[in-house]
TORKOL-4160 file (C-alpha; in steps of 0.2 Angstrom, whole numbers, padded with zeros to 4 digits, m for minus):
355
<pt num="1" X="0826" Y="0213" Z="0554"/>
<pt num="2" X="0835" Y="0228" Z="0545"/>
<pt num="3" X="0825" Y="0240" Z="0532"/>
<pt num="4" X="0832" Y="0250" Z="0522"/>
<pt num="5" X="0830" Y="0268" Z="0518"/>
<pt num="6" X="0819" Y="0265" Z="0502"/>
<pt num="7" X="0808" Y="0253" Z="0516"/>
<pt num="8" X="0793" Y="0265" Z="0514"/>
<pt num="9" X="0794" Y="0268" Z="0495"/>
<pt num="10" X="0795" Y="0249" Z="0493"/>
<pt num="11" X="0778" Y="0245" Z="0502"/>
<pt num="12" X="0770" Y="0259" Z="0493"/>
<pt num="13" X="0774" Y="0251" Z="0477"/>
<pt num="14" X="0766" Y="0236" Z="0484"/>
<pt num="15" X="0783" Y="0225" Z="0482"/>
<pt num="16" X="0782" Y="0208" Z="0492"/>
<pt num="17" X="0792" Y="0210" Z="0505"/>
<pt num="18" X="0805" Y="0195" Z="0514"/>
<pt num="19" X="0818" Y="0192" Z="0523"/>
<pt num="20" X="0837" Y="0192" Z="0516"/>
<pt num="21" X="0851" Y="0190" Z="0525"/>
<pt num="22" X="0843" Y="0198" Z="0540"/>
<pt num="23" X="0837" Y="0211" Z="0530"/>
<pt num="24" X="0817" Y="0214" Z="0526"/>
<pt num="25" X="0818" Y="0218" Z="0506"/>
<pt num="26" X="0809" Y="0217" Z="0492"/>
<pt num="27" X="0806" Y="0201" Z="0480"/>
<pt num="28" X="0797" Y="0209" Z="0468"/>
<pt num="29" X="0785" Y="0220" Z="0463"/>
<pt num="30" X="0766" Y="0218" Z="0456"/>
<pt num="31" X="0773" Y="0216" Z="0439"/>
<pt num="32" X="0781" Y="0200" Z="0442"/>
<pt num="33" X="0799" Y="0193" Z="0443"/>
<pt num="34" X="0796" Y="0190" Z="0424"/>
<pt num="35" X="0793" Y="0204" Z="0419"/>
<pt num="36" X="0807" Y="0212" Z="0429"/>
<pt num="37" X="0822" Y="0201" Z="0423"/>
<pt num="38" X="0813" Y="0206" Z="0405"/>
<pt num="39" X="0817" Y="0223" Z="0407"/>
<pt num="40" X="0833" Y="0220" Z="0414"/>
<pt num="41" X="0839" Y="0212" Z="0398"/>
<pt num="42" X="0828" Y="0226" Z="0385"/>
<pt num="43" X="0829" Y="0242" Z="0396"/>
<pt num="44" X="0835" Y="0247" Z="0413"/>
<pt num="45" X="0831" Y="0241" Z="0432"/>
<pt num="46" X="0834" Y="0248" Z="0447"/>
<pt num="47" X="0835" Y="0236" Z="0462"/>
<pt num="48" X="0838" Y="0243" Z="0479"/>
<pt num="49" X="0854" Y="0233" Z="0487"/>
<pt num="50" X="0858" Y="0243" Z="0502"/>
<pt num="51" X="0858" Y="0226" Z="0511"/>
<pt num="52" X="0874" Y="0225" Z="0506"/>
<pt num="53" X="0888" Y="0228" Z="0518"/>
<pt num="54" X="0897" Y="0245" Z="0516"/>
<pt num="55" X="0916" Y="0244" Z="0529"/>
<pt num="56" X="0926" Y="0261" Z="0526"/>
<pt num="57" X="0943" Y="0257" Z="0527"/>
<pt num="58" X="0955" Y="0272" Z="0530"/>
<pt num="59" X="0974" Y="0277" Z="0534"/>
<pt num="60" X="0989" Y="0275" Z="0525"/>
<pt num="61" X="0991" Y="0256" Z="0529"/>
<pt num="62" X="0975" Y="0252" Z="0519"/>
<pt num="63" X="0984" Y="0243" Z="0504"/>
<pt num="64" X="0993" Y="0232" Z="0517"/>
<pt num="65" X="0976" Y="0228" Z="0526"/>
<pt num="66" X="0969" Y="0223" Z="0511"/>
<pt num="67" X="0982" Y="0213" Z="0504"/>
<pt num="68" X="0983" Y="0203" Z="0520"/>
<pt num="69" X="0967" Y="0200" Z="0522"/>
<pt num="70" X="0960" Y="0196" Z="0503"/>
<pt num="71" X="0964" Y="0184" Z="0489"/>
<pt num="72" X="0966" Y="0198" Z="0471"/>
<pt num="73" X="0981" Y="0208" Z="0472"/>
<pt num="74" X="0977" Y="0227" Z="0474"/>
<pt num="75" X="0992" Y="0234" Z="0465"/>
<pt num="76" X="0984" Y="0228" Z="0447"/>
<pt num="77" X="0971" Y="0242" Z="0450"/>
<pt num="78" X="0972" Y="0260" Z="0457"/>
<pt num="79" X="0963" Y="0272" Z="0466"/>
<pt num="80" X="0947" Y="0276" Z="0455"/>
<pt num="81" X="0944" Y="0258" Z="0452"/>
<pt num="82" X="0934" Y="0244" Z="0458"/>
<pt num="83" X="0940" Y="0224" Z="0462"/>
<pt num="84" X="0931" Y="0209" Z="0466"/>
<pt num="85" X="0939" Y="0198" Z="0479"/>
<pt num="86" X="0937" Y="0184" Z="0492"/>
<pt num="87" X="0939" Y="0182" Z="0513"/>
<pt num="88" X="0946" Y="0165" Z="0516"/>
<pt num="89" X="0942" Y="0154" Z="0534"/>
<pt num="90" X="0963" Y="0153" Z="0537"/>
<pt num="91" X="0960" Y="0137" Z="0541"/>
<pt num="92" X="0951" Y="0127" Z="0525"/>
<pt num="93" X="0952" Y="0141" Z="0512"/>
<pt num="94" X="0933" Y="0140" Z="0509"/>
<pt num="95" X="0926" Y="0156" Z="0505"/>
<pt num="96" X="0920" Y="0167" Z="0521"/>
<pt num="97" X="0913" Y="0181" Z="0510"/>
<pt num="98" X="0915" Y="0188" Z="0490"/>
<pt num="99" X="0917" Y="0205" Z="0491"/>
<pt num="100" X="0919" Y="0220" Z="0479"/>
<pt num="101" X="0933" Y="0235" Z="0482"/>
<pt num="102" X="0926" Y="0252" Z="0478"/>
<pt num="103" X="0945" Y="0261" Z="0480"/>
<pt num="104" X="0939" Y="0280" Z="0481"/>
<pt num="105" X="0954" Y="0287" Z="0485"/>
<pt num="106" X="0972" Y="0286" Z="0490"/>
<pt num="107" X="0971" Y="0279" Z="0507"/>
<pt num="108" X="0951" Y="0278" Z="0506"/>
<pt num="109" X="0942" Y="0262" Z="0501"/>
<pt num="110" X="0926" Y="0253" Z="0503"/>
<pt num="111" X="0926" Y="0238" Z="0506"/>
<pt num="112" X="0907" Y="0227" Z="0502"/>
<pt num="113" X="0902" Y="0213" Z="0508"/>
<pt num="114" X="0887" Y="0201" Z="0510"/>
<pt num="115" X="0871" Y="0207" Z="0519"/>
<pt num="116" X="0877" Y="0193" Z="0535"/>
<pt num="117" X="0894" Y="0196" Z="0533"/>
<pt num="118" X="0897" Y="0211" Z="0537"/>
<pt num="119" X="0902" Y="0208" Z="0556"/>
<pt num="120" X="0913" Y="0197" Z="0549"/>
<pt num="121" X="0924" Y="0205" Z="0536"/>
<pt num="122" X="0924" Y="0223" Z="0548"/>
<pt num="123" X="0931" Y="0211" Z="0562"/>
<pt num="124" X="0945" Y="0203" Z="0550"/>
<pt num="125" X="0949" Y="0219" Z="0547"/>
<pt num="126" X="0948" Y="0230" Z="0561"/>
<pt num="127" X="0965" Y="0225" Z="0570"/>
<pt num="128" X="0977" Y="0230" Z="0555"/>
<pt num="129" X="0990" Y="0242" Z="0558"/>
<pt num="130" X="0986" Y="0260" Z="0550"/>
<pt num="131" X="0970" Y="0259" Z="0546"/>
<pt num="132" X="0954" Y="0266" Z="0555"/>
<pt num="133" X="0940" Y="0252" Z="0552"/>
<pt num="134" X="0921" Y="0260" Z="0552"/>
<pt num="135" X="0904" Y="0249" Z="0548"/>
<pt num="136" X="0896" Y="0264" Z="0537"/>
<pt num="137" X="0879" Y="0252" Z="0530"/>
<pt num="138" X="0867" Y="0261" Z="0538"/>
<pt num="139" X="0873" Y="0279" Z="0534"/>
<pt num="140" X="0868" Y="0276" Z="0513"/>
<pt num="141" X="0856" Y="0266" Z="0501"/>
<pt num="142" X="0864" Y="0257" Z="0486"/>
<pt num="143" X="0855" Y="0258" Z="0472"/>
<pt num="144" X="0859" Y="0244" Z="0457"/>
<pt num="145" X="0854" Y="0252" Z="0439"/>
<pt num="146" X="0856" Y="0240" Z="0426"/>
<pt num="147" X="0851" Y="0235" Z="0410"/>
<pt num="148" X="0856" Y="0240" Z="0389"/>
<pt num="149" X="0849" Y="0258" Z="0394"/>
<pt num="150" X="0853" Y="0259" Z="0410"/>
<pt num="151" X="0868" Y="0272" Z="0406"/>
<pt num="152" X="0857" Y="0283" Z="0393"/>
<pt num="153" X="0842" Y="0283" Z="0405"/>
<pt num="154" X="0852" Y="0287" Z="0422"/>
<pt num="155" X="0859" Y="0301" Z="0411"/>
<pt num="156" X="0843" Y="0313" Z="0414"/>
<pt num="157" X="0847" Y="0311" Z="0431"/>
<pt num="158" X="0867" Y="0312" Z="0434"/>
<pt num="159" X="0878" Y="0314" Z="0419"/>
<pt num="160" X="0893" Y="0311" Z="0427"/>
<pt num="161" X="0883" Y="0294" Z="0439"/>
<pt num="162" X="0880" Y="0287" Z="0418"/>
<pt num="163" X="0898" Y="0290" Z="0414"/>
<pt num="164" X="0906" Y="0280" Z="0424"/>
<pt num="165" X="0917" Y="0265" Z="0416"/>
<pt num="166" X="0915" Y="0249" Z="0420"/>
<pt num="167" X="0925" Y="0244" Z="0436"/>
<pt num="168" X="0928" Y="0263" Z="0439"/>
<pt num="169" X="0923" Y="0271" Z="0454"/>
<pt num="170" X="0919" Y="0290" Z="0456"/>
<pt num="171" X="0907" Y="0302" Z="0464"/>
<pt num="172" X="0894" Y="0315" Z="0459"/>
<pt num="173" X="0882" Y="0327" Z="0465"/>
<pt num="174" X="0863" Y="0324" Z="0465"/>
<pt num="175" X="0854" Y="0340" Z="0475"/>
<pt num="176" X="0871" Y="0348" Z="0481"/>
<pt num="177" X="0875" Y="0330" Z="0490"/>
<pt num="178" X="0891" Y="0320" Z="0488"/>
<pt num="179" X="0887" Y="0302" Z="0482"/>
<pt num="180" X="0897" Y="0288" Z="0476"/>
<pt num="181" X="0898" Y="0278" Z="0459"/>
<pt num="182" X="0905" Y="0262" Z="0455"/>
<pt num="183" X="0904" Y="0254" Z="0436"/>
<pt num="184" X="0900" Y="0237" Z="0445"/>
<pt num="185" X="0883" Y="0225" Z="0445"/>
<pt num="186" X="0877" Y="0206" Z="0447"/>
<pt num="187" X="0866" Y="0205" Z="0430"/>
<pt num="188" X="0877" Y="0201" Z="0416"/>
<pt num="189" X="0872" Y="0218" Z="0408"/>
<pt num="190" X="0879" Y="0236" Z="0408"/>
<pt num="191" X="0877" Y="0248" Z="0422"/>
<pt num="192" X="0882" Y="0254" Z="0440"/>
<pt num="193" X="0880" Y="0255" Z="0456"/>
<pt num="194" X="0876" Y="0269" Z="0465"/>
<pt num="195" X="0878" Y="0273" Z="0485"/>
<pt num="196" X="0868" Y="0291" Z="0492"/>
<pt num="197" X="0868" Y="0296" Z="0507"/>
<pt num="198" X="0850" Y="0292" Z="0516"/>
<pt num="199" X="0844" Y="0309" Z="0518"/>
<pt num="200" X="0843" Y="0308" Z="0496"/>
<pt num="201" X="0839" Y="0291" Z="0494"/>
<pt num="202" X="0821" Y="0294" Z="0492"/>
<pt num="203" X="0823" Y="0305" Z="0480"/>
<pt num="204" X="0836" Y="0298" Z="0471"/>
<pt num="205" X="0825" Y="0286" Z="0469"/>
<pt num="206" X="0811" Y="0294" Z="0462"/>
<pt num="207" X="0821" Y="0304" Z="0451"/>
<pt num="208" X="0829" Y="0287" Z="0444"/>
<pt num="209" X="0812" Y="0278" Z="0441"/>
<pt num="210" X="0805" Y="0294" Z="0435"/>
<pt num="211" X="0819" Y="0292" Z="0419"/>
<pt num="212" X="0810" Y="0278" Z="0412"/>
<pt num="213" X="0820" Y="0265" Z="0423"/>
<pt num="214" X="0809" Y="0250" Z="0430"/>
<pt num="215" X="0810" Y="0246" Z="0449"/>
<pt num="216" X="0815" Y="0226" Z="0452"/>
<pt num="217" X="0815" Y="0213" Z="0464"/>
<pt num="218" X="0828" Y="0199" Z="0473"/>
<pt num="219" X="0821" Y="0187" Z="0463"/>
<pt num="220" X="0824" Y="0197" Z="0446"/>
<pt num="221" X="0844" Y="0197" Z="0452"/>
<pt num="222" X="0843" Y="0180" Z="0456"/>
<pt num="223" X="0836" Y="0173" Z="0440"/>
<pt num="224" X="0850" Y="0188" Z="0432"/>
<pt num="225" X="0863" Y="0181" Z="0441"/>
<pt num="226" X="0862" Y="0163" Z="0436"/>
<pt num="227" X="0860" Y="0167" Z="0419"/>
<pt num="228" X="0875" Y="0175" Z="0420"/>
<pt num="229" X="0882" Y="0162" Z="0430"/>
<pt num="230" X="0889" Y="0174" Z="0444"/>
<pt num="231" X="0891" Y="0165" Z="0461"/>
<pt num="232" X="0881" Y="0167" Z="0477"/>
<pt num="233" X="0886" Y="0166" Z="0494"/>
<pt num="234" X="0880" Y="0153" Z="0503"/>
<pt num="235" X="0877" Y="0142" Z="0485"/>
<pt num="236" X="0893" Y="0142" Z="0474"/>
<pt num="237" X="0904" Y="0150" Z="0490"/>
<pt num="238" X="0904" Y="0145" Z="0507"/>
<pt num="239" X="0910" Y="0132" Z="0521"/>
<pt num="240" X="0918" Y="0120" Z="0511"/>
<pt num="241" X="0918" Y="0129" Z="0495"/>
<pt num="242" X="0936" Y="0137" Z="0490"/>
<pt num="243" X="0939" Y="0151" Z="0476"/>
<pt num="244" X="0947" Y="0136" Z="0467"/>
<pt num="245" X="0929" Y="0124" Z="0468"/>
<pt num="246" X="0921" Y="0138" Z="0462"/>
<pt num="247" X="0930" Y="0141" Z="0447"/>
<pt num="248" X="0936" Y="0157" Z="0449"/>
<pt num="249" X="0957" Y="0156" Z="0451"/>
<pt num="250" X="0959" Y="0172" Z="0443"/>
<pt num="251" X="0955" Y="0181" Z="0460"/>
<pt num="252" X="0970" Y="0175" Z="0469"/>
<pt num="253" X="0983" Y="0185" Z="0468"/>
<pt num="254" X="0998" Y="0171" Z="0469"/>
<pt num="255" X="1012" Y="0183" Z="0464"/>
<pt num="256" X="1010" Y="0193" Z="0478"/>
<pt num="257" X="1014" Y="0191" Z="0498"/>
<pt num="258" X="1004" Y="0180" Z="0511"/>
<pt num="259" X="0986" Y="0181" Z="0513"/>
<pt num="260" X="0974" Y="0175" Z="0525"/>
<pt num="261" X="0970" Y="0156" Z="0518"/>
<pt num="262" X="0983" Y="0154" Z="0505"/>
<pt num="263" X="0992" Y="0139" Z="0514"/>
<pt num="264" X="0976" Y="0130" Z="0512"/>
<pt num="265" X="0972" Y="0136" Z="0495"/>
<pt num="266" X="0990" Y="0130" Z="0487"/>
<pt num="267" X="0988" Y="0115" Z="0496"/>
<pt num="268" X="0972" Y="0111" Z="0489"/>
<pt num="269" X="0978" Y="0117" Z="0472"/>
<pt num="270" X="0993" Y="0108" Z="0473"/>
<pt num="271" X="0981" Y="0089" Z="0477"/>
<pt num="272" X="0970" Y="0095" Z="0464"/>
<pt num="273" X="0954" Y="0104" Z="0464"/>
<pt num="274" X="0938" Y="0092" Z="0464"/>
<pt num="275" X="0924" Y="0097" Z="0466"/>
<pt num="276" X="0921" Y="0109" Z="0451"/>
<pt num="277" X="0907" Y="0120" Z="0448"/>
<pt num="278" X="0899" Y="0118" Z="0428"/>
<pt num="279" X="0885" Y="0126" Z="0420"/>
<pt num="280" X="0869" Y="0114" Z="0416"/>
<pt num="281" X="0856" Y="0117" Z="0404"/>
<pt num="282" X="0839" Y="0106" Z="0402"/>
<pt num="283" X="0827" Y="0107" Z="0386"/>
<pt num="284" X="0810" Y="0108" Z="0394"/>
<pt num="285" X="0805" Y="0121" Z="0407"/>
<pt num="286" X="0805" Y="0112" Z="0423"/>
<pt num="287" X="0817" Y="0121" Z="0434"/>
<pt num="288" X="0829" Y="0113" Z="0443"/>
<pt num="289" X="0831" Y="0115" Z="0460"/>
<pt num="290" X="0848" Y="0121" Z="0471"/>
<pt num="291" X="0851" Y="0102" Z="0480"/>
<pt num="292" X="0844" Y="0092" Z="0466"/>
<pt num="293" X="0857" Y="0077" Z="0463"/>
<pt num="294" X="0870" Y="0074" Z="0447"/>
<pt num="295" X="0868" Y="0058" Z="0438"/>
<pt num="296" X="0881" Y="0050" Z="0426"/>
<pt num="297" X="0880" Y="0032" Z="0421"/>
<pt num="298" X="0865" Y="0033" Z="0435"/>
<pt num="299" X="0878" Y="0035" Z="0450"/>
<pt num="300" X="0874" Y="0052" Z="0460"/>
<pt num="301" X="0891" Y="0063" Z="0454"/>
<pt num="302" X="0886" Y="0079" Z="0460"/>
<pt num="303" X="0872" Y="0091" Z="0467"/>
<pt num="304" X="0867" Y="0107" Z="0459"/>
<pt num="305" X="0871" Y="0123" Z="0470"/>
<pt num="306" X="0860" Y="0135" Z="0461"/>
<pt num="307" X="0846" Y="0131" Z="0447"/>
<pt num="308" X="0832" Y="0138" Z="0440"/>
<pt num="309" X="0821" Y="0142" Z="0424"/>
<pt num="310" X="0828" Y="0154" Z="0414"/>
<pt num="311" X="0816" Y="0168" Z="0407"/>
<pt num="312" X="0828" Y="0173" Z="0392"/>
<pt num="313" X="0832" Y="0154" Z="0384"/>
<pt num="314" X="0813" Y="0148" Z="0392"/>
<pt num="315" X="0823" Y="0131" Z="0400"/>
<pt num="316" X="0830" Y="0127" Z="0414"/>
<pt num="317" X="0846" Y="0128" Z="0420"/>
<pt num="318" X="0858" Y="0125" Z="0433"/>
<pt num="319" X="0874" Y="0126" Z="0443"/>
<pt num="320" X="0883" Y="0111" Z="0450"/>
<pt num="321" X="0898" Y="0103" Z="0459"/>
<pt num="322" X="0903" Y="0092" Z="0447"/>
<pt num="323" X="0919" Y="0081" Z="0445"/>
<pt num="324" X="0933" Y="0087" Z="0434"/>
<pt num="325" X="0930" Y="0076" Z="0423"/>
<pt num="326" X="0913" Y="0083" Z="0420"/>
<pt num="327" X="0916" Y="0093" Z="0405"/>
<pt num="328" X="0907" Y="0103" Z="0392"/>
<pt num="329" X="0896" Y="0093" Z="0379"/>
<pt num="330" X="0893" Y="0081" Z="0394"/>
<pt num="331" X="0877" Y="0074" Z="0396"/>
<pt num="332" X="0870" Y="0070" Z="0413"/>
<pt num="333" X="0855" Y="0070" Z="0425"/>
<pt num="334" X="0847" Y="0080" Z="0436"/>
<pt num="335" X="0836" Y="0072" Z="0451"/>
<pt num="336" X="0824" Y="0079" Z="0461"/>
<pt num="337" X="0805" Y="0076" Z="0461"/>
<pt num="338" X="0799" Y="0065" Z="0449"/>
<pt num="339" X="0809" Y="0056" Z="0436"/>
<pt num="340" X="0828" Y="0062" Z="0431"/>
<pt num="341" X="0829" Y="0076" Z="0418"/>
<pt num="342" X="0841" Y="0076" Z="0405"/>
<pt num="343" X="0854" Y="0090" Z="0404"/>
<pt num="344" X="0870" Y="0096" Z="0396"/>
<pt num="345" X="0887" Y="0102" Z="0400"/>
<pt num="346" X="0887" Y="0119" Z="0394"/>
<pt num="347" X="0900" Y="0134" Z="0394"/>
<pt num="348" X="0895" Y="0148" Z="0406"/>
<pt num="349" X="0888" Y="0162" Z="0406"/>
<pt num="350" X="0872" Y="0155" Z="0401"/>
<pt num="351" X="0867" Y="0170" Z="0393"/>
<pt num="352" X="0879" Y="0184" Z="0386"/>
<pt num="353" X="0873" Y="0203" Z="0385"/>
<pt num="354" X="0874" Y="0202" Z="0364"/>
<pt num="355" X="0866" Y="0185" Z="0367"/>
């Protein structure tokens, strides 16, 4: 089991600790998931993500790396900007890992995975031409900052860390030491993502949380997330799960050259694409439960990939894999435990930062 740098600072805040993809990190802290994901969409958050993966990709064949290996097209965007993108199996075309871009620099980018996948994606990209391939994760901390005041409150700390646009990515300087900024999150709201070297982490930090902004757990991000109706590995990608069940088409780049599981992916686009991922929302405050089935007419159509109650609309809601023809103002069921709940097919995200 890994820790991360802020492993210490964590325990002394009394977080509850568990496991995450082979990391030990925090769930949440003693004032509660609810509490967290409130002042997430009110305020400002930090969560520590340094689980995720960090690969440094560099030489003057990165572009060509990349583009081989990942579904977006790199030429929309440019050094000093960020991209999110997938790792196909080349086989299926289900989804190995999501992944965001950080592009630093000519010839300099950062590629993130998924805690357990970084093995993975370093490996598919290790033997390309021109580039030197390095696992960098354990050399920094990632800290998330997110939330309507995230920008204004991170200010007292880093001017230049607050000014960053959304998808940008640059660096600044916090105690004479070189860090890394990108304009990027998984909440739905405003803010960035910041990567300091370990020997600052703690005080970065403490300086962050010292600004007014409030520290917060996985399960915070989780319930964040959904609301938002951003994808999770291992729920809405996966074995068996393509970029196209998913939803999210517009990260394939089809006007550009081969990549690694775009045979499979045309072909699949080309039958037609079934399963298909929709947003369900319940009226009472029971949540519903990732594996709970899909019911239309009382035949089982579907089982939901993520589900959950949601703090900001106070009823629950859920992802699923759907037919097609499951479409918005649908009404179906959810079964788990106990008798069937009615839901609605609604259009995602669930909850939008002006809300």
């Amino acid at each position: 089991m890994r820790t991360s740098a802020l492993d210490a600072v964590h325990r002394s805040l009394g977080a509850r600790m568990v496991p995450f993809g082979g990391w030990d990190m925090p769930l949440s802290y003693p004032s509660g998931t609810l509490e967290e994901h409130a002042a997430c969409r009110t305020g400002a958050v930090v969560f520590d993500v340094s689980h995720l993966g960090t690969v440094r990709v560099e030489g003057d064949g990165v572009v060509d790396c990349l583009q081989a290996a990942f579904t977006n097209d790199l030429n929309k965007i440019e050094p000093g900007r960020a991209q999110y993108t997938h790792l196909l199996d080349p086989d299926d075309g289900s989804v190995v890992d999501d992944i965001i871009l950080w592009w630093l620099a000519p010839g300099v980018v950062d590629v993130m995975p998924n805690a357990s996948n970084t093995d993975g994606v370093t490996a598919a990209l290790q033997d390309a031409p021109g580039v030197a391939v390095r696992d960098t994760t354990s050399e920094r901390a990632v800290l998330a900052i997110q939330g309507p005041a995230a920008r204004e409150r991170l200010a007292a700390v880093s001017s230049e860390a607050a000014a960053i646009g959304r998808f940008r990515v640059g660096t600044f300087d916090f105690e004479g030491t070189e860090c890394v900024v990108a304009g990027t999150g998984y909440t739905g709201e405003d803010g960035v993502e910041c990567a300091v070297p370990v020997a600052v982490a703690e005080r970065f930090w403490n300086a962050v949380t010292a600004a007014g902004i409030t520290p917060a757990g996985l399960g915070a991000r989780d319930t964040l997330r959904l609301e938002a109706g951003l994808p999770l590995h291992g729920h809405e990608l996966g074995v068996g799960i393509t970029t196209l069940n998913a939803g999210l088409g517009w990260v394939v780049g089809w006007d550009k050259g081969p990549f690694r599981g775009r045979d499979a992916l045309e072909a699949q686009r080309a039958a037609g694409v079934t399963p298909v991922l929709r947003g369900l929302r319940t009226e009472g405050r029971r949540p519903p439960r990732e594996g709970n089935e899909v019911l239309r007419d009382g035949q089982v159509v579907g089982t939901l990939s993520s589900g959950n109650f949601s703090p900001t609309l106070g009823c629950g809601i859920a992802l699923a894999f759907v037919p097609p023809d499951v479409v918005e103002g649908d009404v179906v069921q959810i079964r788990g435990r106990g008798e069937p709940v009615e839901a609605r097919c609604v259009p995602l995200p669930f909850v939008t930062p002006d809300r």
